[in-house]
C-alpha positions in Angstrom: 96.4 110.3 146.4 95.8 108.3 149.2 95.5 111.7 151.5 93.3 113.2 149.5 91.0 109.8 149.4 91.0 109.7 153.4 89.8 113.7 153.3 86.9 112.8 150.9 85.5 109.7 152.9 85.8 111.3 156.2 83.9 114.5 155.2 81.7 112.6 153.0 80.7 110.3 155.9 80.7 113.2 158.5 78.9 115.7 155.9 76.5 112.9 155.2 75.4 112.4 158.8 75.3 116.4 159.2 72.2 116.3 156.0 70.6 112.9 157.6 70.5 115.0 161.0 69.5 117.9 159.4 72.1 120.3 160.1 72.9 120.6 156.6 71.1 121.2 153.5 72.0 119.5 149.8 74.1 122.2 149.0 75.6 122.7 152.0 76.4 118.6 152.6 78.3 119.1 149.2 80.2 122.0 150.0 81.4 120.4 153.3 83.0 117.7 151.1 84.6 119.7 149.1 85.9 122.0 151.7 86.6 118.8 154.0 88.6 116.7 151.2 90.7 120.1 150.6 91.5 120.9 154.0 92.7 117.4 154.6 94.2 116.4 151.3 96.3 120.0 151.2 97.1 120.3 154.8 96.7 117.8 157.6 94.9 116.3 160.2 95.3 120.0 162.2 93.6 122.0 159.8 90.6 119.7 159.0 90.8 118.9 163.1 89.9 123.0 163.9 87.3 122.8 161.2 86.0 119.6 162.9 85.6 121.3 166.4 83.7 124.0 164.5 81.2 122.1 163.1 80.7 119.5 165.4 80.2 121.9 168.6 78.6 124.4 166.5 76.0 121.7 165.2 75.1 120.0 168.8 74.8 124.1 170.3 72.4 124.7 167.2 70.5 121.3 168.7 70.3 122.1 171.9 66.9 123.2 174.0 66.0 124.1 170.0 62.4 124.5 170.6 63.6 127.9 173.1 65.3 128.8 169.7 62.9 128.5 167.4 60.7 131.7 167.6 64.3 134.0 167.6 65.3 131.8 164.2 62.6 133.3 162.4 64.7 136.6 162.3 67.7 135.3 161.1 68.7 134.4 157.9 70.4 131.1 158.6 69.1 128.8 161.2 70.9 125.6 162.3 70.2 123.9 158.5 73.6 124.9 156.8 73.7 126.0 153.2 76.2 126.0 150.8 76.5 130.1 151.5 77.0 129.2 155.1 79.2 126.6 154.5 81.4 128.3 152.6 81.3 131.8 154.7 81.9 130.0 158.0 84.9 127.5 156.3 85.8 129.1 153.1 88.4 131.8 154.3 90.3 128.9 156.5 90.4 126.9 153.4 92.1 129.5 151.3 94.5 130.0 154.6 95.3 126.4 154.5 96.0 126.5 150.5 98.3 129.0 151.3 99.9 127.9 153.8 100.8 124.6 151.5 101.8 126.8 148.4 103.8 129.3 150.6 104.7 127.6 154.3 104.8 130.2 156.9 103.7 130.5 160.6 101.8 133.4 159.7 99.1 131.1 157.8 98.1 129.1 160.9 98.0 131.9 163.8 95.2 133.3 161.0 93.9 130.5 160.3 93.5 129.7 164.4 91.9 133.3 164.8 89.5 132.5 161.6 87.7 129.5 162.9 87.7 130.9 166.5 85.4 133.8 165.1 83.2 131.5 163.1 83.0 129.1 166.7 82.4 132.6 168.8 79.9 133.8 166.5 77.7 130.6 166.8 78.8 129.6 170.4 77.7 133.3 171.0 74.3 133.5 169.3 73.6 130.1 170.2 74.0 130.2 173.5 73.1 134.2 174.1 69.5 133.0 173.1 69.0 131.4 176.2 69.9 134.5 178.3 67.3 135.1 180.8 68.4 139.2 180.5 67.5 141.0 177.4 70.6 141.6 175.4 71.6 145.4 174.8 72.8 146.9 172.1 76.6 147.3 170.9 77.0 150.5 170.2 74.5 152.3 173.1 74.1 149.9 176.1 70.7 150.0 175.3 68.5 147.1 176.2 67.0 145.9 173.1 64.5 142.4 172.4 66.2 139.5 171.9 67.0 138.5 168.3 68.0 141.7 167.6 70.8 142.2 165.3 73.8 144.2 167.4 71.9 143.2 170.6 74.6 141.2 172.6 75.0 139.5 176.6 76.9 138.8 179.0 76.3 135.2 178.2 76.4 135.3 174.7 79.9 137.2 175.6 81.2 134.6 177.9 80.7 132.2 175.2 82.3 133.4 172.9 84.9 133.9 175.0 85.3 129.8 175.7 84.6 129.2 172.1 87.7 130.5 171.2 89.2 129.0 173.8 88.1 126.1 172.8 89.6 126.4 169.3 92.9 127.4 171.1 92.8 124.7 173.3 92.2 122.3 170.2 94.9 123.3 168.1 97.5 122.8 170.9 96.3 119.3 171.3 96.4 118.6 167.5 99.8 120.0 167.6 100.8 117.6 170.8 99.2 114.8 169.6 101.4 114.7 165.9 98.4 116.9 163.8 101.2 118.5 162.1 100.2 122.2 160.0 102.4 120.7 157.2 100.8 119.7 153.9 100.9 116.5 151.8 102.6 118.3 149.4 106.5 116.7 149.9 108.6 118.9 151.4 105.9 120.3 153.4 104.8 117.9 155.3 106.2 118.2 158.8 105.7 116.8 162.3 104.1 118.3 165.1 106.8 119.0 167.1 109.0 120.1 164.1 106.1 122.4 163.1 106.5 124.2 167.3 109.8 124.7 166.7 109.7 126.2 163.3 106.5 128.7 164.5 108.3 129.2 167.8 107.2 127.9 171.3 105.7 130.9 172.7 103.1 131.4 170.2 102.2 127.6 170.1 102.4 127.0 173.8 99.0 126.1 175.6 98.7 129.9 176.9 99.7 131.3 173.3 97.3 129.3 171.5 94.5 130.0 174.2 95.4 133.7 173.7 95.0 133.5 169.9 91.8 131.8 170.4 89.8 133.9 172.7 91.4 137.2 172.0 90.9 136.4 168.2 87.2 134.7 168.5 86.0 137.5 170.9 87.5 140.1 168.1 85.7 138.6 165.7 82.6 138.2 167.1 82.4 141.6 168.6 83.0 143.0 164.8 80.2 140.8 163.8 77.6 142.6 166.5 79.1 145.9 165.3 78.3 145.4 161.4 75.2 144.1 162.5 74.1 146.9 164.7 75.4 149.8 161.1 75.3 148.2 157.9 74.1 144.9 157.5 71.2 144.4 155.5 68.0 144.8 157.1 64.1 144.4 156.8 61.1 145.3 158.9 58.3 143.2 159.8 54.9 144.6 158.7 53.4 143.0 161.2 55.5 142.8 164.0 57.5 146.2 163.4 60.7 144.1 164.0 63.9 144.6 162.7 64.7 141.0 161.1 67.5 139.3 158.5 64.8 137.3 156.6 62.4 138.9 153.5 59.1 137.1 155.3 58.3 137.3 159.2 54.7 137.0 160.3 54.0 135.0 157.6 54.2 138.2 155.3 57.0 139.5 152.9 58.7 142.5 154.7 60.2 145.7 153.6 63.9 146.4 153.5 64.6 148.9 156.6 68.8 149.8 156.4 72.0 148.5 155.7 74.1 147.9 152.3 72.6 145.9 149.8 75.4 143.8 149.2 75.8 143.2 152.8 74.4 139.9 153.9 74.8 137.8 156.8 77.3 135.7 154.7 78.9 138.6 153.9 79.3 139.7 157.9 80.2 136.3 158.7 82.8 136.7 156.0 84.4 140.2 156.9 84.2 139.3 161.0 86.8 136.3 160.2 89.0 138.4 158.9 88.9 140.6 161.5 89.4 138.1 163.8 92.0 136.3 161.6 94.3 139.6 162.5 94.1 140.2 165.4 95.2 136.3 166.2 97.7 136.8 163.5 99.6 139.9 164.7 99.2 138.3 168.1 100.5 135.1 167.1 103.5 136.9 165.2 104.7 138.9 168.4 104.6 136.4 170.8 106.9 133.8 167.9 109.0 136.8 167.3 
């Protein structure tokens, strides 16, 4: 009980700063505690540490030189005010990872779990910083250079940053790991240390250039299959102003018309699909360099 009562005040003091700062909304401060209490009160301080280093760089990037930002977050349909949607499709995969990995202990869980949050720290790291790109981005699938905002468009910046977000996830689980952050849950026999948890998943997978492997090569996976359903099927609308191609139902101060894309196939939903891809690739990555 005591676990799951540390989880709720941490993420309740750390979700409550997020809504004072406005980085997240009602709902989306009372999703984080719910995710937050779960992720530490079922796993450990290395699963609610990863989610940690997702929110807290993602929040300060979505911060940073905002008013640059601020004409490009008109198109999308999340800006850096988190709701309980984007809460839960940035975190909400990881968390059922983490339950599984308490109700069914394998090394499998946490190499997908490591690839998970490095697409959801690409993604943003990506967008985030790819805004600031001095070049127009061009899109995925031609090469083409399209105008920035554009869904599909993608940088060499916003590339390279994805790349070191997922490095930087990597990075962070080897040091949760090192420093006794343990994958095991609270959940008796579960609970493990850090170093019995590198033996058990096996050391090259878990060494510092394993997990920095998992980490960029499943962030940068995930991120690029996030341009890719953005650029075919994600749900679009048109500007009747502007004529631009944007995530949002008003732009110009007008409502716009829907232009492509499924109808069930939101941004949430992208964000959603691209962690699993990148949960994968990490994972079959993770499970031949431990086999």
């Amino acid at each position: 009980m005591l676990h799951w009562l540390i989880g709720f005040a941490g993420a309740a003091a750390i979700a409550g700063l997020a809504y004072l700062k406005g980085s997240l909304s009602l709902s989306g401060m009372m999703s984080a505690v719910i995710m937050g209490t779960i992720f530490y009160g079922a796993g450990s301080a290395f699963w609610f540490g990863l989610l940690l280093v997702f929110f807290i760089s993602s929040t300060l990037l979505s911060r940073w030189k905002k008013e640059r930002k601020h004409e490009l977050e008109q198109s999308y349909a999340k800006t850096g005010r988190r709701d309980a949607g984007q809460v839960f499709a940035n975190g909400g995969l990881g968390m059922l990872v983490c339950l599984g990995y308490v109700i069914a202990p394998d090394p499998l869980w946490i190499y997908a779990y490591i690839g998970i949050m490095a697409t959801v720290n690409s993604d943003t790291w990506a967008t985030e910083l790819g805004s600031l790109s001095r070049k127009p981005p061009r899109f995925v699938l031609t090469g083409r250079v399209v105008p920035k905002g554009t869904s599909g468009g993608v940088s060499l910046l916003g590339s390279c940053a994805a790349l070191a977000a997922g490095c930087c996830i990597g990075l962070s689980a080897w040091l949760l790991l090192q420093l006794g952050g343990g994958a095991g849950g609270s959940q008796g026999a579960s609970i493990s240390a850090a170093t019995d948890t590198v033996t058990a998943i096996g050391a090259g997978a878990v060494s510092l250039p394993g997990l920095l492997l998992l980490g960029s090569a499943g962030g940068f996976a995930g991120a690029l299959a996030d341009s890719v359903l953005g650029a075919t099927v994600q749900k679009m609308y048109r500007c009747r102003v502007c004529g631009q191609l944007v995530e949002v139902k008003q732009h110009c101060g007008q409502l716009t018309e829907r232009a492509r894309g499924w109808r069930w196939m939101t941004n949430d939903a992208v964000n959603l699909i691209s962690s699993v891809a990148g949960g994968l690739i990490a994972l079959w990555l993770g499970w031949s360099l431990g086999s």
